[in-house]
N, C-alpha and C positions, 0 to 999 in steps of 0.2 A: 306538822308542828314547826313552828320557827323556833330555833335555839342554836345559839351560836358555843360553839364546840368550848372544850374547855382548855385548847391552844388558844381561842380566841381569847377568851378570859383573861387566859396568864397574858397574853401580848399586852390585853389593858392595862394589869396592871403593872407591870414591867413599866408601859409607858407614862401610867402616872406617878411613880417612883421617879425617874427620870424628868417629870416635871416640877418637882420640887424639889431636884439638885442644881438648878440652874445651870452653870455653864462649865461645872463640876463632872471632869469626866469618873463615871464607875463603870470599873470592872466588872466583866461576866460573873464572877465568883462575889461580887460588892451589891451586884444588882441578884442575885441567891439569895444569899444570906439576908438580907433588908427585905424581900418579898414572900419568903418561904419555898423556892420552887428551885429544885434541884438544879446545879452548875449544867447539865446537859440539856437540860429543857431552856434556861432561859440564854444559853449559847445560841442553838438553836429558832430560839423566838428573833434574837437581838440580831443573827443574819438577813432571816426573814424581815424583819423591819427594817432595817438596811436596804435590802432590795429593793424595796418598796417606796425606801426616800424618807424614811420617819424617825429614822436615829442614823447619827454618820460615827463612824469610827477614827477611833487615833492608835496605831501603830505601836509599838514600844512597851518600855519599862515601867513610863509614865502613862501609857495610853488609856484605852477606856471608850467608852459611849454614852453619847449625850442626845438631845430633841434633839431633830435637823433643823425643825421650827418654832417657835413657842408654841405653848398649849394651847391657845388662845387660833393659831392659825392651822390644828390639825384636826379635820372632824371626826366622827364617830363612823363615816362611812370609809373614807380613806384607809381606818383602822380596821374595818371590816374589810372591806375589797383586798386590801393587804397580809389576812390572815385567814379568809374565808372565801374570795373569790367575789365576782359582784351579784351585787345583791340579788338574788331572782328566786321567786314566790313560787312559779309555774316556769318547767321549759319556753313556754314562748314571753317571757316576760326578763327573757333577756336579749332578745332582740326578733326581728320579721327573718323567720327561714327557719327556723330550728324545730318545730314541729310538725309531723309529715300528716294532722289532722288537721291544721292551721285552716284550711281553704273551707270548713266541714262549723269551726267550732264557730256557736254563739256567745262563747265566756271570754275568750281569750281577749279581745279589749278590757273587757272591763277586769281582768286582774293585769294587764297593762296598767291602769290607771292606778289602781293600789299598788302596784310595785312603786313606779313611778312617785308617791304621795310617801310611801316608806324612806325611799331613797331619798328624797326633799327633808324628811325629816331628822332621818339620821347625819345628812350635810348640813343642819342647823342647830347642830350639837358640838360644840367643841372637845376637845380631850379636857379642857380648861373647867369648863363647865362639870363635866363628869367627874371630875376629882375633887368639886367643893362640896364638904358637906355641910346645909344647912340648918340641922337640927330638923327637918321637917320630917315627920315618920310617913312612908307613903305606905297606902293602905295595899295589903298583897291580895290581888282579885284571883278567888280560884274560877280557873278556869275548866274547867273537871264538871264543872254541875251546872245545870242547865239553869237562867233565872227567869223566875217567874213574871208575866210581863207589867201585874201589876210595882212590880220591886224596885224594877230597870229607871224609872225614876225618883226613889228615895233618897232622900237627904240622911247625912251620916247618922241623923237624931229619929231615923224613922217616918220623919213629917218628909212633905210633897214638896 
């Protein structure tokens, strides 16, 4: 199953809190309170994002953390690689060597190429993007139940 942890989660929204305080440094305890996530978790989180070059800190009485970048220049994968490690579907699908069946498998390209097509699409995601919300209700697909194959092309109304 893909599902990004729920460090990842808070790191998002940590970072989109932060992208709508502009150049407005908040405090560890300012970025809590505004997100709901405890002072030690989003400590925590706002090092880790640090490390990683996505919030820079300021020192002091006055200090705080802010974007390093606008929302606009920070993708969805960065955010992931930074809280989750990079992206990889399958052991060999994070790079040639790391699988000791490698030389044996007939899959391993081709979940290359989907890791690969995931990772493109996550860098075409900004944080900018991920924090507006449109009004648009997107429909939640369970994934749990098998669909049937005449289904797999219906329109929301039923019709083909």
């Amino acid at each position: 199953m893909l599902r990004m942890s729920k460090l990842t989660d808070y790191g998002t929204l940590i970072l989109a809190h932060l992208s709508g305080t502009g150049d407005e440094l908040q405090t560890a305890a300012d970025i809590a309170g505004r997100t709901g996530l405890g002072v030690p978790t989003a400590s925590k989180l706002l090092k880790i994002l640090g490390k990683a070059g996505l919030v820079t800190s300021v020192r002091g009485s006055h200090g705080g953390y802010q974007l390093a970048r606008s929302a606009d220049q920070i993708s969805a994968a960065e955010v992931i690689d930074a809280l989750e490690g990079p992206v990889a579907i399958t052991v060999c699908s994070n790079g040639v060597g790391n699988c000791e069946i490698e030389s044996l498998c007939l899959v391993g390209s081709a979940w290359q190429r989907i890791n690969v097509a995931i990772r493109r699409a996550l860098k075409d995601v900004s944080l900018a993007q991920l924090t507006v919300t449109t009004g648009t209700d997107y429909p939640l697909i369970d994934l749990t139940s098998a669909v049937r194959p005449e289904e797999q092309h219906l329109g929301k109304d039923g019709s083909h």
